[in-house]
C-alpha positions in Angstrom: 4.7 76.0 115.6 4.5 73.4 112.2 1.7 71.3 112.3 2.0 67.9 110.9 -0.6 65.7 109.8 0.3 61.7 110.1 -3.2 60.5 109.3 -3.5 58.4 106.7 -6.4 59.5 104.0 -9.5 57.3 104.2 -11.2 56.9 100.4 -14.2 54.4 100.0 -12.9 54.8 96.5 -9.7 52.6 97.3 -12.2 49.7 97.4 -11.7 49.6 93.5 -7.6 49.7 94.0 -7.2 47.0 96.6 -5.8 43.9 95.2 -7.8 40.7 95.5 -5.8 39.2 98.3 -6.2 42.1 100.6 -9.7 41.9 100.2 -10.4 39.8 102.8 -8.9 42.4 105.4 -11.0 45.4 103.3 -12.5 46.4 106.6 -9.1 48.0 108.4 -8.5 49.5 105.2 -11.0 51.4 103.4 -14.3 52.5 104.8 -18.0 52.1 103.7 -18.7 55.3 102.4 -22.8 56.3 101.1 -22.9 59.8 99.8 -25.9 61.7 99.7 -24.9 64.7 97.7 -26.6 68.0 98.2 -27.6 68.0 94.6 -29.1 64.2 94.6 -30.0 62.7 98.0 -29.5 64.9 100.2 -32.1 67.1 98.8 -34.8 64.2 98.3 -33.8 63.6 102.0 -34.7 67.3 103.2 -38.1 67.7 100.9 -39.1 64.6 102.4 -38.5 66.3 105.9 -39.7 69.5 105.1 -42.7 68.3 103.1 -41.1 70.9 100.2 -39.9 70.8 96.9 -36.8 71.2 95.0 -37.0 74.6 93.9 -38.0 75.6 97.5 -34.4 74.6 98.3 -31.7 76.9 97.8 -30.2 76.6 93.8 -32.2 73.6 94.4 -29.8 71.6 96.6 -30.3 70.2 99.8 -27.4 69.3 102.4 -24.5 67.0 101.7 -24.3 63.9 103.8 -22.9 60.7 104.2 -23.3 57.4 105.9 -20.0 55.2 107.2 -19.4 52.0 108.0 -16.0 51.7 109.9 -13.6 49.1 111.6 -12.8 50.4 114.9 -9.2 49.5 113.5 -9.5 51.1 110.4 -7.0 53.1 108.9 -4.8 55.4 111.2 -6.1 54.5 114.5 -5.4 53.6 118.5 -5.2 50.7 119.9 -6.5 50.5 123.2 -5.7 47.9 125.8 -8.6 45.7 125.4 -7.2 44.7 121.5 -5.2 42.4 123.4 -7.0 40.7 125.7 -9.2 41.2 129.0 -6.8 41.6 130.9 -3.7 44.0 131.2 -0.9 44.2 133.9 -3.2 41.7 135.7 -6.1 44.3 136.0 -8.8 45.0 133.5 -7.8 46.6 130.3 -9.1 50.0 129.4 -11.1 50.6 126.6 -10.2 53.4 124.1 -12.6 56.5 126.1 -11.2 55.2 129.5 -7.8 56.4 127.7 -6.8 60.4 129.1 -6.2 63.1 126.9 -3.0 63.7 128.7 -1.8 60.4 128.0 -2.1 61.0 124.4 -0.4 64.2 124.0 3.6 63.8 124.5 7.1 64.2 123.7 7.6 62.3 120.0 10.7 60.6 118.4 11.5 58.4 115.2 13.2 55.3 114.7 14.3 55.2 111.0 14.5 51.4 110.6 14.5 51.6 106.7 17.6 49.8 105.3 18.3 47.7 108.7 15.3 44.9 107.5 16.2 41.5 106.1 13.1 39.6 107.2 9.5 39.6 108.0 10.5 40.9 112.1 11.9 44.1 113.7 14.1 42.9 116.2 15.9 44.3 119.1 19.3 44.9 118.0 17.6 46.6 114.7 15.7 48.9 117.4 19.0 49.4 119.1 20.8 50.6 116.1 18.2 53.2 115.3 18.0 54.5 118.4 21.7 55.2 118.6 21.7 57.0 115.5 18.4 59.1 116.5 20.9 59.7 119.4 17.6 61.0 121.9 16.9 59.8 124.7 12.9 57.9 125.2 10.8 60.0 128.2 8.5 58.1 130.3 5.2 58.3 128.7 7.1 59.2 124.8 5.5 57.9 121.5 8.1 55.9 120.1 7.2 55.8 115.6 8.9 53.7 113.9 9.2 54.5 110.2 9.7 51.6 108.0 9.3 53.1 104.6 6.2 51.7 103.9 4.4 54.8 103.8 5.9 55.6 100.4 3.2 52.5 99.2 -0.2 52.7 98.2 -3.4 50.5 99.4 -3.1 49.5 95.5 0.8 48.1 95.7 1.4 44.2 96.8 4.6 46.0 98.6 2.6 47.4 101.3 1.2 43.9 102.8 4.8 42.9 103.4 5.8 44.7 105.7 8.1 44.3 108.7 6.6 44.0 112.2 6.9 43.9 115.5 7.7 40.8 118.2 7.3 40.1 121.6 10.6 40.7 122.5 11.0 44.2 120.4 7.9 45.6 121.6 8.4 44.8 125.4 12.0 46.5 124.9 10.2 49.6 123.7 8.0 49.5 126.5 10.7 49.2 128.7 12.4 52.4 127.4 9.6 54.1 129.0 7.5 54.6 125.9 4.0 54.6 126.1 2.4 55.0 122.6 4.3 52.8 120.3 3.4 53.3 116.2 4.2 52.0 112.7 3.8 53.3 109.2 2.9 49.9 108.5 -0.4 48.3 108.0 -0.3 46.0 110.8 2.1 46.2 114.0 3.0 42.2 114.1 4.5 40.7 111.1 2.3 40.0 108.5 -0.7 37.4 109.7 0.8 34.9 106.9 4.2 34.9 108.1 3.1 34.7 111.5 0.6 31.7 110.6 3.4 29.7 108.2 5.8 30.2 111.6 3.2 28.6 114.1 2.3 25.6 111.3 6.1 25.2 111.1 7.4 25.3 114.7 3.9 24.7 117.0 4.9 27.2 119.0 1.8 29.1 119.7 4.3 32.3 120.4 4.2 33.1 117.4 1.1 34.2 117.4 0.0 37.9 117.4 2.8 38.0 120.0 4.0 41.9 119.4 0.2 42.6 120.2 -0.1 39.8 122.8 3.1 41.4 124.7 0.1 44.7 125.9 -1.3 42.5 128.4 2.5 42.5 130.4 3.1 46.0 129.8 0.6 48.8 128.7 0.9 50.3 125.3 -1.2 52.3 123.5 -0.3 51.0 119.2 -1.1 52.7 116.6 -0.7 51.3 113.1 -0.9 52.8 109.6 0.8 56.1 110.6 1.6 58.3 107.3 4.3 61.2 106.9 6.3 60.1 109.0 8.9 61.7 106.4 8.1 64.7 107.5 9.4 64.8 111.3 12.6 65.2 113.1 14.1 62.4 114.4 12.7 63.5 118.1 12.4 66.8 120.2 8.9 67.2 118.9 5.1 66.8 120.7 2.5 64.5 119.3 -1.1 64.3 119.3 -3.1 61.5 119.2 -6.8 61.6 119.0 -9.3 59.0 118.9 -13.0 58.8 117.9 -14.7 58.7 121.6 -16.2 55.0 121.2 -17.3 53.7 124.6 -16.5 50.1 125.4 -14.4 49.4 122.4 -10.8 48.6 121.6 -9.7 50.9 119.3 -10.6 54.0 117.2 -9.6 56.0 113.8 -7.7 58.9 115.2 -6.2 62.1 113.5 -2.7 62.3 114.7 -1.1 65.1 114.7 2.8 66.0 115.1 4.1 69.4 116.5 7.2 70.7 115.7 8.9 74.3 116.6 
């Protein structure tokens, strides 16, 4: 059994790489990160405690900490039900701890949609067309990932805020395969907020907004954005593991996911 890691690396020092336009969105991107190193804070922290000195400690350090501040959506993470409204299904959406293990642990396959995007959306027919060359069949309950190609960018390259994303209509056809986890190596699962907002200013049709997410209160998903590795896999006869942070009441948390091939 390979293990595969398709978690994205979280680095406070990316902060310094982002460009100015994606600063505004900093907080689904790069944590918060205060470091209290064992040779600096963290041993002022523990002579403080400990009423001691530094040369009490061991080669004089104390322990190494550090203190986060995260986006529930930051990063590799899981959306739960309540990221798209109150309601799902016409019952109350879950929350990301009312999510079971069990439900987050299934049968994996990739849709290579790299070369079939000429615009800002995913649609159907370019769905259709990968899944007839990955040639596997979706279980109910499957992860469908959809690699774009935009895991070969970094936070630091304009390339990786335009990115192609999911609609309504695409995303309820992958539901209706039977798949209940549904991710992206791209940074957001909808198109790209400006195209969306340029579309609704354009046409008035308030469809156009946030609609890929919007279409989880019809059927539940579970979408997880910002995937990495994706490279990596089989096109499908793999399991995958998805594991969120255990964050009562909220809609979404960093997970560590985890492929598992033979």
């Amino acid at each position: 059994m390979k293990l595969i890691d398709l978690t994205r690396t979280l680095d406070s020092y990316d902060h310094e790489r982002l460009p100015e336009f994606a600063r505004a969105s900093a907080s689904v991107i790069v944590p918060r990160v205060e470091y209290e190193s064992p040779d600096g804070a963290g041993a002022d922290i523990m002579c403080q405690i400990f009423g001691c000195e530094r040369h009490h400690l061991p080669h004089g350090e104390g322990w190494g900490s550090e203190k986060l501040q995260l986006n529930s959506h930051i990063g590799t993470h899981v959306d739960a039900p309540l990221h798209y409204g109150s309601l799902c299904e016409g019952q109350p959406a879950r929350t990301i701890e009312q999510i079971e293990l069990s439900e987050l642990y299934c049968d994996g396959m990739v849709l290579d949609l790299r070369g079939k995007t000429d615009g800002p959306a995913i649609t159907v027919a370019m769905l259709e067309e990968a899944l007839a060359e990955n040639q596997a069949t979706p279980e109910p309950g499957c992860a469908i990932l959809l690699r774009t190609g935009q895991e070969r960018f970094s936070v630091a390259d304009p390339e990786w805020y335009s990115y192609p994303g999911m609609t309504r209509e695409s995303t309820l056809y992958l539901a209706g395969l039977g798949a209940k986890i549904l991710g992206t190596d791209a940074l957001g699962w909808d198109r790209p907020f400006n195209v969306m907002r340029k579309a609704f200013h354009e046409s008035g049709d308030v469809r156009e907004i946030w609609d890929g997410h919007f279409a989880g209160q019809e059927k539940e998903v579970f979408i997880v954005q910002q995937l990495d590795n994706l490279c990596s896999l089989p096109e499908s006869g793999f399991k995958v593991g998805f594991f969120p942070i255990k964050l009562a009441h909220c809609s979404a948390a960093p997970a560590r996911v985890v492929a598992f091939v033979e």
